[in-house]
C-alpha positions as CSV (number, residue, x, y, z in Angstrom):
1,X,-23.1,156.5,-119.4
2,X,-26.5,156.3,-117.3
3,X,-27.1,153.2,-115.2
4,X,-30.0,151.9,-116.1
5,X,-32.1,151.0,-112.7
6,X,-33.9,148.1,-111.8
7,X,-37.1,147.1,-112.7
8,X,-36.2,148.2,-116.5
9,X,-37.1,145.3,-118.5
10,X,-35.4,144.0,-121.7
11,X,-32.4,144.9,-123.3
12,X,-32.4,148.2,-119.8
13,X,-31.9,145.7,-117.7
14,X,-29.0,143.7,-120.1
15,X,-27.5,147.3,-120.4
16,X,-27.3,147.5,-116.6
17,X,-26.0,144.1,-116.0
18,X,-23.5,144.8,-118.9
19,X,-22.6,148.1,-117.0
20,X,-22.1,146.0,-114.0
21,X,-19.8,143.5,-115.1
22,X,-17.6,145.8,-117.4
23,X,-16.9,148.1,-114.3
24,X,-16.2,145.6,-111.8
25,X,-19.4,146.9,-109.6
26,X,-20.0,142.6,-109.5
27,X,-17.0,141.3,-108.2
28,X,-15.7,137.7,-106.7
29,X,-16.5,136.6,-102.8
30,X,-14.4,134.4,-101.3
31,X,-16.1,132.0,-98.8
32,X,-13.8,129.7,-96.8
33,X,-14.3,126.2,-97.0
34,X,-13.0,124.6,-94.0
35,X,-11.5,121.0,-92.7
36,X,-14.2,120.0,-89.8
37,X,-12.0,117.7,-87.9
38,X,-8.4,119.7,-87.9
39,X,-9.8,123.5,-88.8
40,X,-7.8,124.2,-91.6
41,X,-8.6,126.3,-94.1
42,X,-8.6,124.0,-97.6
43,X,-10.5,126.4,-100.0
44,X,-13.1,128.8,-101.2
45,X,-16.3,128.8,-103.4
46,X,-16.0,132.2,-105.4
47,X,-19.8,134.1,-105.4
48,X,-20.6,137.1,-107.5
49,X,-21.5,140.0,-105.3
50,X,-22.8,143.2,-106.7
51,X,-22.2,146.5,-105.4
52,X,-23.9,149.3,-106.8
53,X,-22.7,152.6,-106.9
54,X,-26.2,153.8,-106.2
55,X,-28.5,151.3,-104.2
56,X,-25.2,149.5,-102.7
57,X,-25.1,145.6,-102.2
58,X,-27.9,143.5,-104.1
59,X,-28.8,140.2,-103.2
60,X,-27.6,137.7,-105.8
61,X,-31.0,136.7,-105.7
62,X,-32.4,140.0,-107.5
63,X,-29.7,139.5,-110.5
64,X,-28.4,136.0,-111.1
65,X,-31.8,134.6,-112.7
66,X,-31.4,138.4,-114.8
67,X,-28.1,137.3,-115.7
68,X,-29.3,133.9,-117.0
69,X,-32.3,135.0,-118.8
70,X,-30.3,137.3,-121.2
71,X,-27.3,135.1,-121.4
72,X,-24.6,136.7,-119.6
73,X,-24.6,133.9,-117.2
74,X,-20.8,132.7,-119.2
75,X,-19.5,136.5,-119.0
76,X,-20.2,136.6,-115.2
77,X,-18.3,133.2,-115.2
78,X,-15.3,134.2,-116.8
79,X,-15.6,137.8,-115.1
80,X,-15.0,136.3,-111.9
81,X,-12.5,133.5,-113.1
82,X,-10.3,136.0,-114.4
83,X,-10.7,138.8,-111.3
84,X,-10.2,135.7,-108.7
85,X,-7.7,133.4,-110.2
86,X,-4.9,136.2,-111.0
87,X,-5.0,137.3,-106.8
88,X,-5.4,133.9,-105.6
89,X,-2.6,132.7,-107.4
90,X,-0.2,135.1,-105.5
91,X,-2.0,133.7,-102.2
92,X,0.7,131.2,-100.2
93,X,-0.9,127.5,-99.9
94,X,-2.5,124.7,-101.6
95,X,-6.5,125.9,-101.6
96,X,-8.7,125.6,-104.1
97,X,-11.4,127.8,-105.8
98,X,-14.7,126.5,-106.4
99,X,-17.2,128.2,-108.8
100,X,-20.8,127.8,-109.9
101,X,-21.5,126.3,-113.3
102,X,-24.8,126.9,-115.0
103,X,-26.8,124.2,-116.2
104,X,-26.7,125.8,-119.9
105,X,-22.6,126.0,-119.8
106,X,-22.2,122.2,-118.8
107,X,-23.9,121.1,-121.5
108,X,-22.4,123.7,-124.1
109,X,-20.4,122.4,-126.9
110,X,-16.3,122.2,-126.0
111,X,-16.9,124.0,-122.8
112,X,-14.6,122.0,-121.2
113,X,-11.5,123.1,-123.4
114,X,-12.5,126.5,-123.5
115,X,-12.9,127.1,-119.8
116,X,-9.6,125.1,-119.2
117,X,-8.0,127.5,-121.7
118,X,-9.6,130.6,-119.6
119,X,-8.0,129.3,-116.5
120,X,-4.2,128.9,-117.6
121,X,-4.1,132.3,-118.9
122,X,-5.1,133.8,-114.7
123,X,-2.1,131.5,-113.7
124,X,-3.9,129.5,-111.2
125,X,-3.6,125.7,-111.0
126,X,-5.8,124.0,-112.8
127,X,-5.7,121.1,-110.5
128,X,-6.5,123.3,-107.8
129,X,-9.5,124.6,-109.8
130,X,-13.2,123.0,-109.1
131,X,-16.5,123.5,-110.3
132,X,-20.1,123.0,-108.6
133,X,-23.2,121.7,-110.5
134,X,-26.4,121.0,-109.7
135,X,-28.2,118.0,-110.4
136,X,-30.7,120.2,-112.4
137,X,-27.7,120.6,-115.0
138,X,-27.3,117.6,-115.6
139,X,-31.4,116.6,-116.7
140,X,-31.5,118.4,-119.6
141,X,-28.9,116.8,-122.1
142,X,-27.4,113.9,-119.6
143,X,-25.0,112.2,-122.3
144,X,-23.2,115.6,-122.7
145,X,-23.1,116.6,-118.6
146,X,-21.3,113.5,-118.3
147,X,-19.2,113.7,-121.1
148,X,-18.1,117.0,-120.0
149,X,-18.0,115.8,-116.4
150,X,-15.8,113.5,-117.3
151,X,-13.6,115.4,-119.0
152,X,-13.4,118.3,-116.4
153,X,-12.0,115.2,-114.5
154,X,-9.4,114.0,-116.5
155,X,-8.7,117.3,-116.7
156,X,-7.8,117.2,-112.9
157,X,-10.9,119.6,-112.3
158,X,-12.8,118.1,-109.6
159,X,-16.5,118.4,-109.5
160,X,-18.9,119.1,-107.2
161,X,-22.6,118.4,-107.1
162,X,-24.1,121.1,-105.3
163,X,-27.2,120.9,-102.6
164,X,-27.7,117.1,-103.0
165,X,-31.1,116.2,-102.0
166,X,-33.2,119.1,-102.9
167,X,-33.8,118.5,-106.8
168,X,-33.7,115.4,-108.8
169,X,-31.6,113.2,-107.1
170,X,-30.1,110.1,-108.2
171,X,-28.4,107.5,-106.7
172,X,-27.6,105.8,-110.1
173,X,-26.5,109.6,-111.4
174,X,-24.3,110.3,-108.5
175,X,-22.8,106.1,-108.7
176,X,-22.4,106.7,-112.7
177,X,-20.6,110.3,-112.4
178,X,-17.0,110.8,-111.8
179,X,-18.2,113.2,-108.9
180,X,-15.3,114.1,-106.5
181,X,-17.5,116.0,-103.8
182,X,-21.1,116.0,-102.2
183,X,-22.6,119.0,-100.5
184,X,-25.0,119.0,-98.0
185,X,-28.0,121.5,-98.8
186,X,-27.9,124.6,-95.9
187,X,-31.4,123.1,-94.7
188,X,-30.3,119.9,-93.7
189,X,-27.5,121.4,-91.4
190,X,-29.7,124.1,-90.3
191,X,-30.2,123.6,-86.2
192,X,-29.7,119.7,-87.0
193,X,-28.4,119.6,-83.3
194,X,-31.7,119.9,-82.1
195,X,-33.9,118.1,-84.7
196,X,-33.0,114.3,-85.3
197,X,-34.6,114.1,-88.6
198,X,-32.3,116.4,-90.4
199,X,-29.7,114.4,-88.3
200,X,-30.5,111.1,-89.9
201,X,-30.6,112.7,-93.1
202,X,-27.2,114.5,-92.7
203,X,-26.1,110.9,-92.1
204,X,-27.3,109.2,-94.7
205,X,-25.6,111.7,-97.0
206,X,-22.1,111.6,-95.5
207,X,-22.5,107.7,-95.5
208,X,-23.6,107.4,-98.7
209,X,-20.5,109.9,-99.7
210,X,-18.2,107.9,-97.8
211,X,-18.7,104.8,-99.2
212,X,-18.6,105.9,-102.8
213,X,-15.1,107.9,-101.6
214,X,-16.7,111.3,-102.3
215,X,-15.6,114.2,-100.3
216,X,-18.9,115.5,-98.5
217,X,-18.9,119.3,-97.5
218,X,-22.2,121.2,-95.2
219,X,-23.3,124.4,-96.5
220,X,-24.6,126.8,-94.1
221,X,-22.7,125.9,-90.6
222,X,-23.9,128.4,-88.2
223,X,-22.8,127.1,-84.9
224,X,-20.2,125.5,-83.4
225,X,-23.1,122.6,-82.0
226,X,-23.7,122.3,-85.7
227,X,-20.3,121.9,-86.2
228,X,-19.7,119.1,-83.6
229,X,-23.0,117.2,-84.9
230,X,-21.2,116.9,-88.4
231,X,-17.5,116.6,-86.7
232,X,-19.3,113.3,-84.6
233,X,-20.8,112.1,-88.1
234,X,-17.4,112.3,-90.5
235,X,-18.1,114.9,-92.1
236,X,-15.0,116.0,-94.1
237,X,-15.6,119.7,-95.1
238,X,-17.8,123.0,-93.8
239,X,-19.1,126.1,-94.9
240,X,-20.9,128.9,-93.5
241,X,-21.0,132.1,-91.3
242,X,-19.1,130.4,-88.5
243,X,-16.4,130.3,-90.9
244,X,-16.5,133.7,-92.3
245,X,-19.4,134.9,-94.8
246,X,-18.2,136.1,-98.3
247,X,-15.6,138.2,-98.2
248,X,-13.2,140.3,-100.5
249,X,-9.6,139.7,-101.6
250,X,-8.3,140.9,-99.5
251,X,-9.8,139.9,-96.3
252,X,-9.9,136.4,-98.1
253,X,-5.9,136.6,-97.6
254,X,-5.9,137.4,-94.2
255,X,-8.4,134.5,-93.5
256,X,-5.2,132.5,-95.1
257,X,-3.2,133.4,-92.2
258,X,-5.6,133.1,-89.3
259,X,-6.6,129.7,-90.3
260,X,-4.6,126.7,-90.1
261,X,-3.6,126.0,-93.3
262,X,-3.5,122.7,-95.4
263,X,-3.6,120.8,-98.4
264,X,-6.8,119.0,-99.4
265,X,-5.8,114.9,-99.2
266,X,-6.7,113.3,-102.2
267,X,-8.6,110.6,-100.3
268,X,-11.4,111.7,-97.8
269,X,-10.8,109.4,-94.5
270,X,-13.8,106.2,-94.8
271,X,-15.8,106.3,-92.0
272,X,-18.7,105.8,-93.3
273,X,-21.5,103.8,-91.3
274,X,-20.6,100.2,-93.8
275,X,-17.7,100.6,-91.8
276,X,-18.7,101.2,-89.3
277,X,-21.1,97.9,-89.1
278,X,-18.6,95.3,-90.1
279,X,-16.3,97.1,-86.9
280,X,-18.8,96.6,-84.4
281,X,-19.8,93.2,-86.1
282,X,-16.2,92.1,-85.7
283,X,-16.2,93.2,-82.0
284,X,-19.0,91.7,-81.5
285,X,-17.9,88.4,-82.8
286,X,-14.5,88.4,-81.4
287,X,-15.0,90.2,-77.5
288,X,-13.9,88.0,-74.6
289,X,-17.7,88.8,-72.9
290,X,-21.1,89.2,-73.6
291,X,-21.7,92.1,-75.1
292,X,-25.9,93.5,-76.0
293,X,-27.6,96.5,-77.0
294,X,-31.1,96.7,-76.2
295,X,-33.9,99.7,-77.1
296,X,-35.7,101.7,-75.4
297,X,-38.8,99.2,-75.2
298,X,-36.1,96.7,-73.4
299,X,-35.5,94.9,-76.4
300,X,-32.3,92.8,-77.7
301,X,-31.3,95.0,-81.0
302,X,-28.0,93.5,-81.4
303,X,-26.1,90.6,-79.2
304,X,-23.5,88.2,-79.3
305,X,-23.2,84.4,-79.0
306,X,-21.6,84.7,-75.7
307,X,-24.0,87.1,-74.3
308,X,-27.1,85.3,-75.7
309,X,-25.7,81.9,-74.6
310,X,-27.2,83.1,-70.6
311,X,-30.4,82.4,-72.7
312,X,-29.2,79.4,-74.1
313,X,-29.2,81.0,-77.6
314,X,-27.2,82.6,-80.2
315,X,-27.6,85.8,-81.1
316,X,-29.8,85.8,-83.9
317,X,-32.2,84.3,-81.8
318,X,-31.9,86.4,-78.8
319,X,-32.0,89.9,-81.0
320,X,-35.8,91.3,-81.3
321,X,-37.0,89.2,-78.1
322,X,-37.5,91.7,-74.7
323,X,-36.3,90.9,-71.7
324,X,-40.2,89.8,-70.4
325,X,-39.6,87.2,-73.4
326,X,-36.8,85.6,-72.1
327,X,-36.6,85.9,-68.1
328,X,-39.2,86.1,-65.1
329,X,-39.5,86.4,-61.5
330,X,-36.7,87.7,-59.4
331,X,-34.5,87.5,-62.2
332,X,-36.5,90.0,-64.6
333,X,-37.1,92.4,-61.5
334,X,-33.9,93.1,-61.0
335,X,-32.2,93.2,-64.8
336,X,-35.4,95.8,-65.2
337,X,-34.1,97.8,-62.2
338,X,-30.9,97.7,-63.7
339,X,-32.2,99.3,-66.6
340,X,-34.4,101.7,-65.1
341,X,-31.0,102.9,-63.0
342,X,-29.3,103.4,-66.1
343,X,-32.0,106.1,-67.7
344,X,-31.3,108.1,-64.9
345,X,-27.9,108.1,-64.8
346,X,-24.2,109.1,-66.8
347,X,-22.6,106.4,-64.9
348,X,-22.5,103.1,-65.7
349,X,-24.6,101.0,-63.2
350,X,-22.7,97.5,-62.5
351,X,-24.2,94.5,-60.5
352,X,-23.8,91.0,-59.4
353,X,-27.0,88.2,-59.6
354,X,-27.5,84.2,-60.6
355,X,-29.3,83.4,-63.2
356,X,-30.2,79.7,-63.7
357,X,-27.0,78.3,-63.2
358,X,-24.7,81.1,-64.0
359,X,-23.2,83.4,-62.0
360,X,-23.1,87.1,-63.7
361,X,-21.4,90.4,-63.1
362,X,-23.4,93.1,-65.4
363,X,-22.8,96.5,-66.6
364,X,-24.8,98.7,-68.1
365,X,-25.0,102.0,-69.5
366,X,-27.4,104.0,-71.4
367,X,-26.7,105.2,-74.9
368,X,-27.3,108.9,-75.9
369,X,-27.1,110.0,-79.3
370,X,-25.8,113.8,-80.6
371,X,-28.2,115.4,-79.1
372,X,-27.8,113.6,-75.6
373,X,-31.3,112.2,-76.5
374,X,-31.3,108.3,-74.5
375,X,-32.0,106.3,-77.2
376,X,-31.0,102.8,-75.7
377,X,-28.5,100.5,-73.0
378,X,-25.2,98.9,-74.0
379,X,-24.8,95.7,-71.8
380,X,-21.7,93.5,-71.2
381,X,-21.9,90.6,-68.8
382,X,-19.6,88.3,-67.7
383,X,-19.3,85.0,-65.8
384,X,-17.9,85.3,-62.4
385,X,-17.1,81.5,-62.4
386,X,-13.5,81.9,-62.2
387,X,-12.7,84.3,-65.0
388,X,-9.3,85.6,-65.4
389,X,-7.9,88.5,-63.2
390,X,-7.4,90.1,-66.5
391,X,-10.5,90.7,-67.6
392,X,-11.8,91.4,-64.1
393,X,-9.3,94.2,-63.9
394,X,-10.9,95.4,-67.4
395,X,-14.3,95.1,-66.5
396,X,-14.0,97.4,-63.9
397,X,-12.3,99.9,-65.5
398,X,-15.4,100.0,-67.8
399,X,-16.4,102.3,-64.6
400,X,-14.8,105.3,-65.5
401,X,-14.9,104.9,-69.1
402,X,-16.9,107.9,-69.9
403,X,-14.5,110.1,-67.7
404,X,-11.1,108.1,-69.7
405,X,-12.1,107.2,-72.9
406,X,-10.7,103.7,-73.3
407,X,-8.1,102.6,-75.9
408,X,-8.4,98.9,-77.5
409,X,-5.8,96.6,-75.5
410,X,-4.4,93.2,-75.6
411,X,-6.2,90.8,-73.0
412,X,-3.9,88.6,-72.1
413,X,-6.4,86.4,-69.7
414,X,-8.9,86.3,-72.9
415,X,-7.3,84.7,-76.2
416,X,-5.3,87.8,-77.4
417,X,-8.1,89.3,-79.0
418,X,-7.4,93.2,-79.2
419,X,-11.0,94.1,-77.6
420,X,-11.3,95.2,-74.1
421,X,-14.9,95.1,-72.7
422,X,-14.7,98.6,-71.9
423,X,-14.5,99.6,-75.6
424,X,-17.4,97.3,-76.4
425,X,-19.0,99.1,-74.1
426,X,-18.3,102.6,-75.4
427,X,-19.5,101.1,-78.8
């Protein structure tokens, strides 16, 4: 038979794709999918990669649209399910295998069944079987995505939806959906180290995952400062070349053993940024000392009662007022050289002065964010009138925090609360 080349249009270039499929010249790619915090390997999406006997590898951007427009987009689907699923099966572990729905087969009628069926014959676990939408499939006939969505579920399929953020996204869609993963688009973990909006974006997606206990996976993790930008911001699952770029069967095994290997947990860990805030609420409420954040314009962002009580206020009032609001004179001259000390510096700057009537020992440290970008000062003050050893001993220690990351403690001298001044600090 000829191969028909490309560029042919109509039924040539069916005949060619046809040709492809039948002799296995498009075959799966494994891609590993991989725990960011412990490094274990927990899966792979499955991409069609075509190798042609003539002009070798093709992008799957010259022939996936082709493949769609003459609607062989299901026989490419169950081409790779049943090269894939048969090999993986014999594979030691628990991974799973993600593939690529279309937006036509979502919404076809008893697709669910069908590819269910198509995946018990390869022997594979269906449980450990997931699928990846995008929320483009699920705009065209929405009552049967979900339905199907739904059913995929209680099927024990999870289901992905695939580069959130870039289409038609909906908060009420992704709420409303029994969605068990979120993945990050490529382009907003793309250098995110170095650029802060993509940061804030990536964070508002994992948070947003976390608190609606959806797994969240980056696509397109390059670097290992990439890495450690989504590891800082809870991140449960990455993908991309510093992983392993798609690979065949066989090297797909070996990547089995060279990776730590592990079962996905049912439950990604919550800690999202609602958390998050009712944490440092609670330690803010509950610490032994004053405890403050201010920005880079020397203003209270967040304080506590105890901390705002130097000002005789609470800490609602205190929190948006600058330091030139609420002191003068020698006072303001110094806490300002405090600060100033404190942008220049990794350690934290600690120092004794009155103020009115009270007798304070201060520390404080700048705040960096991900990028090591100074982005404000974490203050904790306490009253040198007599305060107990204990907390003395603690507040010193604050020091050396940033050398021995602090663990919470028991103050004995300070109530029993489980808060040491030296972790309000590092929060």
């Amino acid at each position: 038979m000829l191969v028909p080349t490309l560029g042919d249009s109509g039924s040539t270039v069916g005949a060619r794709l046809s040709f492809a499929i039948e002799n296995e010249h498009i075959w799966p790619a494994f891609q590993p999918i991989v725990d960011i915090r412990s490094g274990a390997l927990r899966g792979f999406e499955v991409l069609a990669r075509w190798t042609d006997p003539a002009r070798g590898a093709i992008p799957p951007a010259e022939f996936i649209l082709e493949l769609e427009q003459h609607d062989l987009i299901d026989r490419l689907f169950n081409h790779l399910v049943q090269l894939a699923c048969p090999v993986a099966a014999t594979w030691p572990g628990k991974f799973f295998l993600a593939f690529n729905l279309s937006p036509k087969q979502l919404i076809q009628n008893g697709f669910p069944r069908t590819f269910a069926d198509t995946v018990r014959v390869t022997g594979f676990p269906l449980d450990r079987f997931q699928v990846e939408v995008t929320e483009g499939s699920l705009i065209s006939d929405e009552e049967a995505a979900y339905a199907h969505v739904a059913e995929l579920d209680g099927m024990g399929i999870k289901v992905a939806l695939d580069d959130f953020g870039t289409g038609y996204s909906s908060l009420a869609r992704l709420e409303a959906f029994p969605f068990r993963k979120l993945k990050i688009d490529a382009r907003f973990v793309r250098a995110l180290h170095r650029d802060r909006s993509k940061r804030r974006i990536a964070a508002a997606i994992i948070g947003l995952g976390q608190s609606l206990a959806i797994t969240v996976v980056a696509e397109g993790v390059e670097t290992p400062e990439e890495e450690a930008v989504l590891r800082e911001l809870g991140c449960d699952l990455g993908q991309g070349w510093l992983y392993g770029k798609p690979m065949a069967p066989a090297d797909a095994r070996r990547a089995l053993d060279e990776f730590a290997s592990g079962e996905e947990t049912s439950e990604p860990l919550d800690d999202s940024p609602f958390q998050q805030l009712h944490q440092l609420a609670t330690l803010y409420k509950q610490a032994p000392v004053g405890l403050c954040f201010l920005d880079m314009n020397f203003r209270h962002v967040r304080a506590n009662d105890r901390f705002a009580s130097i000002h005789n206020m609470t800490g609602l009032e205190l929190e948006g007022k600058t330091i030139w609001d609420v002191m003068s004179g020698p006072t303001l001259a110094t806490v300002k050289r405090i600060l100033d000390q404190s942008k220049l510096s990794d350690d934290p700057i600690t120092e004794s002065y009155i103020f009115g009537d009270r007798h304070l020992r201060v520390i404080c440290t700048r705040v960096v964010d991900l990028a090591g970008e100074v982005i404000g000062f974490s203050g904790v003050s306490i009253d040198t009138e007599a305060p107990s050893e204990t907390c003395l001993r603690v507040l010193d220690s604050a020091m050396a925090f940033r050398k021995h990351p602090p663990t919470l403690r028991r103050c004995p001298g300070c109530s029993g609360n489980p808060q040491s001044p030296a972790s309000a600090l590092q929060n």
